[in-house]
N, C-alpha and C positions, 0 to 999 in steps of 0.2 A: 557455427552452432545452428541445429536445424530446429527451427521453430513451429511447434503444435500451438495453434489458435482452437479455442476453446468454440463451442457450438452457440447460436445463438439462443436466447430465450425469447420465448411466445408470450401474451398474458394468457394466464390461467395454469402456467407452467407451478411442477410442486420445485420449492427453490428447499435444499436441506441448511439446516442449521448446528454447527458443531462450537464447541466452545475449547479451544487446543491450546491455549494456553491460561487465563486468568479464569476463577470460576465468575460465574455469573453474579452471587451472591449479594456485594455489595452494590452492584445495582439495576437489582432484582423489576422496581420498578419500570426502569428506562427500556431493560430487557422487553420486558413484558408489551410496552407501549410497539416496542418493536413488530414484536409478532404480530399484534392486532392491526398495525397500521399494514405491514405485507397479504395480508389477509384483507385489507378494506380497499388493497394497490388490486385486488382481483388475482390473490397467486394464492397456491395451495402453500405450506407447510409444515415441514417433517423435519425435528424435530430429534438431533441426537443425543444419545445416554451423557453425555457429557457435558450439555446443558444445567443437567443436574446434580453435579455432580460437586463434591471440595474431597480435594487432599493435601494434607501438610498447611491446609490455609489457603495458599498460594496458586493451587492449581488446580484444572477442572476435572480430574480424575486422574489414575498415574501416566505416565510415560505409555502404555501398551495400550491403555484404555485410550487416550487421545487420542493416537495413531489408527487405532481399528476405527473409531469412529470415522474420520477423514478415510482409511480405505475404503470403509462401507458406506458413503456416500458417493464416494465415485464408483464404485460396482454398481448400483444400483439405479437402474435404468429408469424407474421413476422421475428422480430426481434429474432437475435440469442444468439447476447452477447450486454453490453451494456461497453461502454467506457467514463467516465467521460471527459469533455473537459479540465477542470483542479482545481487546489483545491481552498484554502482561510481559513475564518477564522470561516465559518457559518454553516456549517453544522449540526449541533448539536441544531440549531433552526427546524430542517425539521422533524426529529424523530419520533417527536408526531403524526406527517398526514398521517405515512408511512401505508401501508397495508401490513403487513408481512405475513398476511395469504395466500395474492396472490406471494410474493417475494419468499415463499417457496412452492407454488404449480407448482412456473414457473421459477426453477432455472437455470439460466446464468450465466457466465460468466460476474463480474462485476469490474471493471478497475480501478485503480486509485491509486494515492499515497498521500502525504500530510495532506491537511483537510480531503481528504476521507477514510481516516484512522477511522474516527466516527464511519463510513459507515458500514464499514466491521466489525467493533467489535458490534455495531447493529443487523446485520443482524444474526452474528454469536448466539447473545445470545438472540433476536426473533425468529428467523425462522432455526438456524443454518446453514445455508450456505455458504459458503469458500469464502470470497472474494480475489481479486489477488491484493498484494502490489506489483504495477508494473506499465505499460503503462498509461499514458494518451493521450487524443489528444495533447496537443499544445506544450507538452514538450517531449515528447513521439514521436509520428506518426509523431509530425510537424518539426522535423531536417532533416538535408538531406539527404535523404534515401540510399546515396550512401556512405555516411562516416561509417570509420571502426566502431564507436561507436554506432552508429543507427542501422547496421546490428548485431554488436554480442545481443545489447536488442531486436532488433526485434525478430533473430533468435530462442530466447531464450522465447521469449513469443509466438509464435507459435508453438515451441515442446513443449511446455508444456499446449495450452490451445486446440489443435487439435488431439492428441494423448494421448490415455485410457492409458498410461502406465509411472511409475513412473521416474522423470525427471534426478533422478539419483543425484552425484556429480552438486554441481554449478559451471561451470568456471571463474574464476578471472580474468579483464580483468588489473587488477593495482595488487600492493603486499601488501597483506593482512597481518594486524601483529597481532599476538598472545601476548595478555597482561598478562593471567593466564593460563598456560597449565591444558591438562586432555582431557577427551571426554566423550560426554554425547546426550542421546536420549530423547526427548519429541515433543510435536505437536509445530508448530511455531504460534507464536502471538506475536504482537507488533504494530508497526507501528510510526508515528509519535508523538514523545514527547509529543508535547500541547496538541493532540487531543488524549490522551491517558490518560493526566492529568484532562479533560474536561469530561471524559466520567465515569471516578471513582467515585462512588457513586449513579451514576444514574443505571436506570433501563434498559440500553443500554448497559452493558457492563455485559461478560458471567461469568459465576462462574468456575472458574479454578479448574475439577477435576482431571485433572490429571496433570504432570509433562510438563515444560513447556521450550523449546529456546525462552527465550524469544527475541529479535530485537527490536532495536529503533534507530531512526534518527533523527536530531534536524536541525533550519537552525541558524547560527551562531548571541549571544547573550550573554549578559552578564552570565559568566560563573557560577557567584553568582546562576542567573537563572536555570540554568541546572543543576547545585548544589541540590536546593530546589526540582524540581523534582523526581533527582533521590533517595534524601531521603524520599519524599513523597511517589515513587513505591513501598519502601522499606517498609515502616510503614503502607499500603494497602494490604501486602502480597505480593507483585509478586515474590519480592527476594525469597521467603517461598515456591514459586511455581518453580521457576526457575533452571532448569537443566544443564543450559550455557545459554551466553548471545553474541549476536551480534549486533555488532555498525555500522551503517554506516557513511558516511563521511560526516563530522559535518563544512556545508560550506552554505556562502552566498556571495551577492557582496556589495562590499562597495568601493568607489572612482569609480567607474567603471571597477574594477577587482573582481576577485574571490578568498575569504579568506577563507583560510582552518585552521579550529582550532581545528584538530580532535584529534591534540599530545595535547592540553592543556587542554583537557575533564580528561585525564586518571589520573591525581591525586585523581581526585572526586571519580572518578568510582571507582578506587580501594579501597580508602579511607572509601567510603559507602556502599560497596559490601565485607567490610574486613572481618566479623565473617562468610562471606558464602566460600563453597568450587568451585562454580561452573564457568566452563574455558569462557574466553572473548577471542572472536578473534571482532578487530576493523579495522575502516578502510574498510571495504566490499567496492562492487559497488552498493551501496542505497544509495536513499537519492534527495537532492538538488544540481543541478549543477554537473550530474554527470549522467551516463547511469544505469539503474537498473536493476539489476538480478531478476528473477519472488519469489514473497515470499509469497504461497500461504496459506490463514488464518487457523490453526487446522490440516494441516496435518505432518502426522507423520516427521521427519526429525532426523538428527543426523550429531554429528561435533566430530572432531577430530583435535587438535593442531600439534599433532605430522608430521601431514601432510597438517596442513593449510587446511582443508576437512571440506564442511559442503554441505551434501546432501536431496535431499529432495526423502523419501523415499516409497512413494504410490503415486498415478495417483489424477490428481487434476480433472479431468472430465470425466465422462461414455459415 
């Protein structure tokens, strides 16, 4: 697979904002905090139709509408990098509209976690380009800029999308625990569970030549659930392709708090990963309800139990 590394950003660069899968709506404020705070970071911007957009409830304008918007941010030479405002469940409706021919004439910097996890394994097996499992607006930019959790992701997505040079070691901001010892090197891919389960078998998702960390994060569900997929990975190949494996923190809310059920995943995991040899550290900083470490798509990385160590090991942008 030939891989496009997206360009760096400058400050003062206009970064655009598209919303492709979940409308904005329900949280409208957090959005908003967003923009203001990328704007106070010293960056222009701009701002797509889709932002604004509800259809059927569920989504931020139709299927055609999404997709031009994402065309028309990467044509447009303005715009530096672009930043999802936040995920959902639709993504994978937009696909077919995309132009990949222009997404990889006009490589960016493209943002997101969650739904847009499609995204990134799309673009990767169309156009091959790295997308960043990381920042969004509303959950992302839109916390408050001044808490310790906001600046170590902030920080961390800024050395890594403004600087040609590999980001090295990840830092940990919680303690990471090591399920399977060992250490091992391949390119990282992953990203969110469902949208990972969604994208198998389609024509959206890349052909794993070489050896693989794989990374996945789920938000909290019937464990049955998470069961099913991770035997689904397994019987798709990835286990087959998988070098080590990283979990992040398997959480959502419920009653009004936040449940973490990231110890009651690892009977599965190990149970369905038993005939493989390759090391699990779980627990990371990814995911939902939680700050995110940068996990950029196909590049090189390597982990080490011995030392709770997982590095990302070449420059994610020229």
């Amino acid at each position: 697979m030939k891989l496009v590394k997206p360009r760096r950003i400058a400050e003062g660069d206009t970064i655009g904002v598209v919303a492709p899968s979940h409308p904005v709506t329900l949280f409208q404020k957090q959005y908003n905090d967003g923009i203001r705070n990328l704007r106070q970071l010293g960056f222009g911007v701009k701002e797509g139709k889709t932002v604004g957009l509800t259809y059927r409830d569920y989504m931020a304008g139709t299927d055609k509408e999404r997709a031009e918007d994402i065309n028309a941010m990467f044509a447009d030479r303005e715009v530096k990098a672009i930043v999802c405002a936040l995920g959902g469940q639709v993504a994978i409706r937009t696909l077919r509209h995309l132009d990949f021919n222009v997404i990889r004439a006009n490589p960016k910097v493209f943002s997101g976690m969650s739904d847009i996890t499609t995204y990134h394994l799309a673009f990767l097996a169309r156009s091959g380009l790295s997308g960043l499992h990381q920042h969004d607006v509303t959950f992302g930019f839109g916390t408050d800029l001044d808490s310790g959790d906001a600046k170590f992701e902030r920080n961390l997505f800024f050395k890594l999308t403004m600087n040609p040079e590999r980001l090295g070691q990840i830092p940990a901001l919680t303690k990471w625990e090591v399920w399977r010892e060992g250490s091992a090197k391949g390119r990282l891919f992953g990203g969110n569970m469902n949208s990972i389960q969604c994208s198998i078998g389609t024509r959206y998702i890349p052909s794993l030549d070489e050896d693989i960390i794989f990374f996945w994060e789920a938000m909290t569900q019937p464990l049955s659930h998470i069961d099913q997929k991770l035997a689904h990975f397994r019987e798709a190949g990835l286990f087959d392709r998988a070098a080590g494996m990283l979990i992040g923190k398997i959480r959502g809310e419920e009653g009004g708090s936040v449940k973490d059920m990231t110890a009651d995943v690892k009977p599965a995991v190990m149970d369905i990963a038993d005939e493989f040899d390759f090391p699990v550290i779980a627990g990371m900083d990814f995911g939902h309800y939680t700050p995110n470490v940068p996990l950029p798509m196909w590049l090189k990385a390597s982990m080490n139990t011995d030392e709770v160590k997982v590095s990302v090991d070449e420059p994610f942008v020229t």
